[in-house]
C-alpha positions as semicolon CSV with decimal commas, in nm:
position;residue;x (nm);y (nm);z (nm)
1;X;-1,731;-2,120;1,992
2;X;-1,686;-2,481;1,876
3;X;-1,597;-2,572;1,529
4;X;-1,674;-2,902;1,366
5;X;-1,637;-2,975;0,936
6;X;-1,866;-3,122;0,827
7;X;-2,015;-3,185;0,462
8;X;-2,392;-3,200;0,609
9;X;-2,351;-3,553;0,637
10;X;-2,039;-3,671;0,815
11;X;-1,837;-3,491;1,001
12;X;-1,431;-3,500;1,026
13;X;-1,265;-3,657;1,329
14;X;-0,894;-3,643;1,366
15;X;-0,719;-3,993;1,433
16;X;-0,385;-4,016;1,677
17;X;-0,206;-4,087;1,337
18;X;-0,343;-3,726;1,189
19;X;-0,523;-3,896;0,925
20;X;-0,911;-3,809;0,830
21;X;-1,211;-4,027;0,949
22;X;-1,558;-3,923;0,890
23;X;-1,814;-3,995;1,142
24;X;-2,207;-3,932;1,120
25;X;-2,213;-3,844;1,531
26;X;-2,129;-3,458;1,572
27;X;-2,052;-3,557;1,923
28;X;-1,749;-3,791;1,783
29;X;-1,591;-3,503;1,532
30;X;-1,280;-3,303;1,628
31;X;-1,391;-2,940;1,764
32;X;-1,180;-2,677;1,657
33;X;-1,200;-2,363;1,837
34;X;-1,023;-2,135;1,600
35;X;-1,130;-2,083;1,257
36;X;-0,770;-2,098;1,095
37;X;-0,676;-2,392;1,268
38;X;-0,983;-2,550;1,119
39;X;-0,913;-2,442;0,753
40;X;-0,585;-2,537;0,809
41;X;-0,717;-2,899;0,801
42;X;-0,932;-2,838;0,531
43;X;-0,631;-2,708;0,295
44;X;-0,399;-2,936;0,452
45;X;-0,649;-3,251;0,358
46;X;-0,768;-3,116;0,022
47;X;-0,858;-3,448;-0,095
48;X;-1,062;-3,577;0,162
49;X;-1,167;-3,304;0,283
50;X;-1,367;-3,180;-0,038
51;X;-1,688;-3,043;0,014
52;X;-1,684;-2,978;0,355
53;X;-1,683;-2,662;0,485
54;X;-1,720;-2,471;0,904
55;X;-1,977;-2,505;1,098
56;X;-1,962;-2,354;1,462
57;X;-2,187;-2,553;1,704
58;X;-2,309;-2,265;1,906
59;X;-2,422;-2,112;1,590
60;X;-2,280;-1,762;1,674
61;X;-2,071;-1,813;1,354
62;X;-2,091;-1,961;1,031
63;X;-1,853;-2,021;0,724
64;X;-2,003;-2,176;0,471
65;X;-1,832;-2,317;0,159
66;X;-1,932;-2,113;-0,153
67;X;-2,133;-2,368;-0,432
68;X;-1,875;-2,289;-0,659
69;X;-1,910;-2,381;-1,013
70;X;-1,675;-2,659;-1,094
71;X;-1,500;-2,620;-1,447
72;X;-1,440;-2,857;-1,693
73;X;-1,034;-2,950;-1,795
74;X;-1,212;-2,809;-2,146
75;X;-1,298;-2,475;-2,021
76;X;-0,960;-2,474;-1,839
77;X;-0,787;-2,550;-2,138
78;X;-1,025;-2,285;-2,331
79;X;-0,948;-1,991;-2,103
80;X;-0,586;-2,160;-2,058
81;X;-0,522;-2,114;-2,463
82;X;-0,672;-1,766;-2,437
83;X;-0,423;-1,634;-2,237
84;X;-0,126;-1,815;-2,445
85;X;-0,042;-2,006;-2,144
86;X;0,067;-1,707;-1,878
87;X;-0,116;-1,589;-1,534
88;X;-0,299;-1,267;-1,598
89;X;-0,113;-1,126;-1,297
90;X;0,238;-1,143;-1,310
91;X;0,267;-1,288;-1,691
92;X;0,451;-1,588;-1,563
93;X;0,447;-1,882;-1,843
94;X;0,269;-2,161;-1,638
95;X;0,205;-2,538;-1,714
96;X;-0,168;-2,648;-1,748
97;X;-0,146;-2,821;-1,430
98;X;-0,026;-2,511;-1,270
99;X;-0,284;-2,306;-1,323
100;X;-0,594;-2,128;-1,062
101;X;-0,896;-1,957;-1,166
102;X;-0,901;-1,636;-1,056
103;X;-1,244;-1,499;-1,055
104;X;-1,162;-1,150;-1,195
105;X;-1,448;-0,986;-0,977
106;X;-1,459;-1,174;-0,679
107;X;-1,773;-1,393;-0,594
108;X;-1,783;-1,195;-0,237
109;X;-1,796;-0,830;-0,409
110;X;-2,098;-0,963;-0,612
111;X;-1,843;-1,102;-0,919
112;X;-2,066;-1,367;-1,147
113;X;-1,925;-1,774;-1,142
114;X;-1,925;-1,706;-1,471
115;X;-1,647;-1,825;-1,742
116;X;-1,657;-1,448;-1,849
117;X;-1,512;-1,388;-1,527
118;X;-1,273;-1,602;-1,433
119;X;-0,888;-1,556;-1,542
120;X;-0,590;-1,845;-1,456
121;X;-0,321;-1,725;-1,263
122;X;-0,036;-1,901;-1,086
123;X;-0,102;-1,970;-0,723
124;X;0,100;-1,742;-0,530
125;X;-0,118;-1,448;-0,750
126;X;-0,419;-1,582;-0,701
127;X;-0,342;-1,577;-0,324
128;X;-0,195;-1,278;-0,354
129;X;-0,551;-1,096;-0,483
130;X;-0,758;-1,291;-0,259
131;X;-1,110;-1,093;-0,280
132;X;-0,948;-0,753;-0,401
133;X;-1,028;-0,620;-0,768
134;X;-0,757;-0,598;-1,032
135;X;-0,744;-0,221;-0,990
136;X;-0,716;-0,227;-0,621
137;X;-0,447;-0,522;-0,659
138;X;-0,256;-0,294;-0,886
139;X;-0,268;-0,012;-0,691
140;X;-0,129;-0,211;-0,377
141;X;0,200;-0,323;-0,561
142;X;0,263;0,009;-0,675
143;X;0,251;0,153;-0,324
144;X;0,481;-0,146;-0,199
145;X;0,687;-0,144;-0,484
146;X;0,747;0,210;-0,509
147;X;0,818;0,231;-0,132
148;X;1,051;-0,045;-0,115
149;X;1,256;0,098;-0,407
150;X;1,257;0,466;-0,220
151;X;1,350;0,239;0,096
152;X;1,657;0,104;-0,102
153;X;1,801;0,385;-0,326
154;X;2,078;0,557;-0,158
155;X;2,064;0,832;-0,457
156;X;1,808;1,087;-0,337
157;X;1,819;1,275;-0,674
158;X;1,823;1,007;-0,889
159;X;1,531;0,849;-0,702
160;X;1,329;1,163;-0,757
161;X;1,338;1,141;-1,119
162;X;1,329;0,791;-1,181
163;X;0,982;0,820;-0,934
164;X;0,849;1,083;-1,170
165;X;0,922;0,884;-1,473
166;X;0,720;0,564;-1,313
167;X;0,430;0,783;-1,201
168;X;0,379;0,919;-1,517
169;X;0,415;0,543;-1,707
170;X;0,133;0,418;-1,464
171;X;-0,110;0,680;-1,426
């Protein structure tokens, strides 16, 4: 398996210097042959590499860029003001040029690109859901947290209560 990004276009060739050059020959771009490596480029080159997304050569594999609805700074600042300012995750106050949208339903589990479904978040959150729904998110942190704070408390009695009292505030 051989991995090139490309936009459709132009492809990406690395330079000795690590910078980006784009190249119309597919025989001239930079063949990657691990995914992660290759979206490690991607993320690591936001700017210039916008747009482009995976393409494997042998065409045993895929990954395709979703055609993601881009958002105007007005519906940013719209759905920014609606949530006074703080991700819908952890609460955290965040600056507008801190925020992610967070697709609430994620676009793999059939979730619209809708405005009606999107949510800001701070970007450790939003990384931290990835593709899971808000109840199955939820549900995760409790197990962690819950097991983590079992892991820690040295007071077997005290733990037993204070674990009652938390299961019957979340459920």
């Amino acid at each position: 398996m051989a991995i090139v990004i490309t936009n459709g276009e132009y492809y990406i060739q690395n330079t000795k210097t690590g910078k980006v050059k784009k190249t119309k020959d597919i025989n001239e771009a930079t063949q990657f042959y691990n995914v992660n490596k290759a979206m490690r480029k991607i993320l690591g080159k936001p700017a210039q590499c916008k747009g482009y997304y995976l393409f494997d050569t042998e065409d045993t594999y895929v990954k395709k860029k979703n055609n993601r609805k881009h958002y105007s700074q007005d519906v940013r600042k719209l759905l920014y003001d609606n949530a006074k300012g703080k991700c819908a995750i952890c609460g955290k106050q965040l600056l507008f040029s801190e925020i992610t949208l967070d697709h609430i339903i994620p676009l793999n589990q059939n979730g619209e690109d809708e405005v009606e479904n999107l949510q800001i978040c701070c970007y450790q959150c939003n990384q931290m859901k990835g593709s899971i729904l808000p109840v199955d998110l939820f549900q995760k942190v409790t197990e962690i947290f819950m097991y983590q704070t079992e892991k820690k408390t040295t007071h077997s009695l005290k733990w037993k209560i204070v674990h009652r009292l938390l299961l019957s505030c979340i459920k």
